[in-house]
C-alpha positions in Angstrom: 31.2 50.0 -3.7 34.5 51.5 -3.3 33.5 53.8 -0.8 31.6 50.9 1.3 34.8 49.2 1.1 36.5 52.1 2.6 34.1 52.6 4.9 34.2 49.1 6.2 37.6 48.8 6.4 38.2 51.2 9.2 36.1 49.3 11.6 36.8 46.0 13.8 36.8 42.6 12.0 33.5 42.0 14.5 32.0 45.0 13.1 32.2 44.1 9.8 31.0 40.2 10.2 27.7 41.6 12.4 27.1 44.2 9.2 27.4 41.7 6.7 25.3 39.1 8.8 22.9 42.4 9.4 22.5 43.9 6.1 22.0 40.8 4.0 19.2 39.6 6.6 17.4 42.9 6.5 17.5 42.8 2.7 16.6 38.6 2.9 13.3 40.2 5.0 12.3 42.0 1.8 13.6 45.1 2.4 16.0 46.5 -0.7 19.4 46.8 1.1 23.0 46.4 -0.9 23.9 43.1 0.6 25.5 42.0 -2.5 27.8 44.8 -2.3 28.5 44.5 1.0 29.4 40.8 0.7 31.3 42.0 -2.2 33.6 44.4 -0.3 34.0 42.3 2.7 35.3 39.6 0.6 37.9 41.7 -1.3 38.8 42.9 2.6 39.2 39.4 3.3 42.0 39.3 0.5 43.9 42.3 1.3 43.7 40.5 5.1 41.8 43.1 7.2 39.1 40.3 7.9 39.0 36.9 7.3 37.0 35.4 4.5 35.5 32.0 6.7 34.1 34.6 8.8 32.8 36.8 6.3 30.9 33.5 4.3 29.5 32.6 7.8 28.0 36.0 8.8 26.8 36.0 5.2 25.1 32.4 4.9 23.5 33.4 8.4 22.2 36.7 7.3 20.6 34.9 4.6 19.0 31.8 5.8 17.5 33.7 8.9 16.8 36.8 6.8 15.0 34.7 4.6 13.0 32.5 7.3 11.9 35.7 9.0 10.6 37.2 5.7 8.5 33.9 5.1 7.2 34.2 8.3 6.2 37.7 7.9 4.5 36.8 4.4 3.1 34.0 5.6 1.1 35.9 8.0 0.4 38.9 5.8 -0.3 37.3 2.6 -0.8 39.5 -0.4 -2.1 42.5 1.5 2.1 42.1 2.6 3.0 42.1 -0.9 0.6 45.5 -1.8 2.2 47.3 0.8 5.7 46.8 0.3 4.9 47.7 -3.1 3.5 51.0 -2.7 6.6 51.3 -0.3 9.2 50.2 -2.5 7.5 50.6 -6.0 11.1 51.0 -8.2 12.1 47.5 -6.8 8.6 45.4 -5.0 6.0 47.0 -7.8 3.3 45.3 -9.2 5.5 44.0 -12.4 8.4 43.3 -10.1 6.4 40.8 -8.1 4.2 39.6 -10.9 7.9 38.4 -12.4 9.1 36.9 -8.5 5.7 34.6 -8.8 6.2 33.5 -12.5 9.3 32.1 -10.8 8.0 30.4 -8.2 5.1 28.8 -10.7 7.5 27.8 -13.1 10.4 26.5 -11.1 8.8 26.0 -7.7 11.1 25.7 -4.2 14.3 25.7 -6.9 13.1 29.4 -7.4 14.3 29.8 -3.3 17.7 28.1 -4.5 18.5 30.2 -7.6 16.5 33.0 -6.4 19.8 34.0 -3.8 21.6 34.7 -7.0 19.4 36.8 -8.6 18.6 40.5 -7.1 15.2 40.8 -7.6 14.2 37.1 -6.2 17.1 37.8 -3.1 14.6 40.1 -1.6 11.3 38.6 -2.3 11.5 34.9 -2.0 11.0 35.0 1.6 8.0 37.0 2.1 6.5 35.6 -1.6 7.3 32.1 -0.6 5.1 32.5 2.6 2.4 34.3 1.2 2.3 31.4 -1.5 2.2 28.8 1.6 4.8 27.1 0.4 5.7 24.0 3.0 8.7 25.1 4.7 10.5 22.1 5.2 10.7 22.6 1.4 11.4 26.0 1.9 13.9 25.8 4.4 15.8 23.2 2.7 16.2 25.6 -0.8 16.7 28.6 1.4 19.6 26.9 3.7 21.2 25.2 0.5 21.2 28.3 -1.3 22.5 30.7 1.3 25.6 28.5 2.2 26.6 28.3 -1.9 25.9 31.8 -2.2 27.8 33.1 0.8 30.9 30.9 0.4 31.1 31.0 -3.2 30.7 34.6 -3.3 33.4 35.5 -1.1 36.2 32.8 -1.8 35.8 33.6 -5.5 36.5 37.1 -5.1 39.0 36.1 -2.1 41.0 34.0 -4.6 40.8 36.8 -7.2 42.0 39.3 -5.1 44.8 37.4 -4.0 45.6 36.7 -7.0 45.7 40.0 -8.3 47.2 41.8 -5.4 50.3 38.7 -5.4 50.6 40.0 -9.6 50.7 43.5 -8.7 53.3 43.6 -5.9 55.3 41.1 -7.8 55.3 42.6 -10.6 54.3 46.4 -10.7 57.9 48.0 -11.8 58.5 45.2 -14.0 55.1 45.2 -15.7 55.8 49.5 -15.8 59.0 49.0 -17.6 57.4 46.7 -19.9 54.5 48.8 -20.7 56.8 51.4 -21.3 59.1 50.1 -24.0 56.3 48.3 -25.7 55.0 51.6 -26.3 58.4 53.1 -27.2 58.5 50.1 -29.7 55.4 50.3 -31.4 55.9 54.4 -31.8 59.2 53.3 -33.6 57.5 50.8 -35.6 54.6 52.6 -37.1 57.1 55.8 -37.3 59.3 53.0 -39.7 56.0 52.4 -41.7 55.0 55.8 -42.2 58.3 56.7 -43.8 58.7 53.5 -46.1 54.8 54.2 -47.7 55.0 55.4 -51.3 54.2 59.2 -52.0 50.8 59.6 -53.0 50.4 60.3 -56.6 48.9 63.2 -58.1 46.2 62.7 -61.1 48.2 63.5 -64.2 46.5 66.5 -65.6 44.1 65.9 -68.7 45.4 67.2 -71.9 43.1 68.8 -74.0 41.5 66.4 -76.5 42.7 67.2 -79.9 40.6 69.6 -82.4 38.1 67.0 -84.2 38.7 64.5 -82.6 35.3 61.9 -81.6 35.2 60.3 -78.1 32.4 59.3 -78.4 
């Protein structure tokens, strides 16, 4: 992630918002991409102020809702045979088991597995395509898809905004002061446990057994 972050840092705001929009759309399609990371480092761009973070959410929440729409489309009209193939495609993350679980989803929680399924990884990349080769109504669809795109994207990246922030207000405010104090806390505890060592007792030897008297019954 680091060195996506890097990476992304050295091109134009613009850049950035059209990869985030880009990469999480591909990956919405059912294609395993890193959105998530690069949603991730964008954000934490956002909070060191190379981009900015309403941006970011937008290109996110786009990538997803169209990424998604496109990838029901696509297993709407391919169905199962769809499903097979980007399995023996992508077996480590669309296999057999892997899609077996993304439809236990969608037959236990129906269209909220579209809503929830944006936070999960596996369910990020296959409830488009599943959910049209299911023929689930998309009105319905659409409605989960849209709703969990937008809290996804925003949430995402003004959480970790906030937190980087946060976190880069602490450190320049207080780096030499929370050196110093690292510092002589450990100069103080070194004293302290150097103060205990010295004030333990000796450890005492086992007296020597004398030899038992001649005659004499232990038992």
């Amino acid at each position: 992630m680091v060195d996506i972050q890097h990476w992304l840092s050295a091109l134009p705001p613009g850049v950035v918002y059209l990869i985030v929009a880009g990469v999480i759309g591909v990956e919405s399609m059912g294609v395993p991409l890193p959105g998530e990371i690069v949603l991730v480092s964008s954000a934490l761009l956002a909070a060191a102020g190379v981009v900015e973070p309403e941006w970011v959410a937008t290109a996110a929440a786009l990538g997803a809702i169209v990424g998604d729409s496109i990838g029901y489309a696509v297993g709407r009209r391919g169905g199962r045979p769809l499903l097979a193939r980007l399995g023996r495609r992508f077996p480590r993350h669309l296999g057999p088991a892997q899609i077996a679980r993304a439809e236990q989803s969608f037959a236990r929680y129906g269209v909220w597995a579209v809503f929830f399924g944006r936070f999960v990884a596996l369910l990020r990349i296959l409830a488009g395509p599943l959910a049209g080769a299911l023929h689930v109504p998309y009105r319905r669809f659409l409605l989960a898809n849209a709703a969990g795109g937008l809290v996804w994207a925003f949430g995402t990246t003004y959480l970790l905004f906030s937190v980087g922030r946060v976190a880069e207000r602490w450190l320049k405010d207080l780096s030499w002061a929370g050196l110093a104090v690292a510092v002589l806390a450990g100069l103080a505890s070194t004293w302290w446990l150097r103060r205990r060592a010295h004030r333990l007792p000796p450890a005492e030897t086992p007296a020597e057994t004398e030899p038992a008297p001649a005659g004499s019954d232990h038992r």
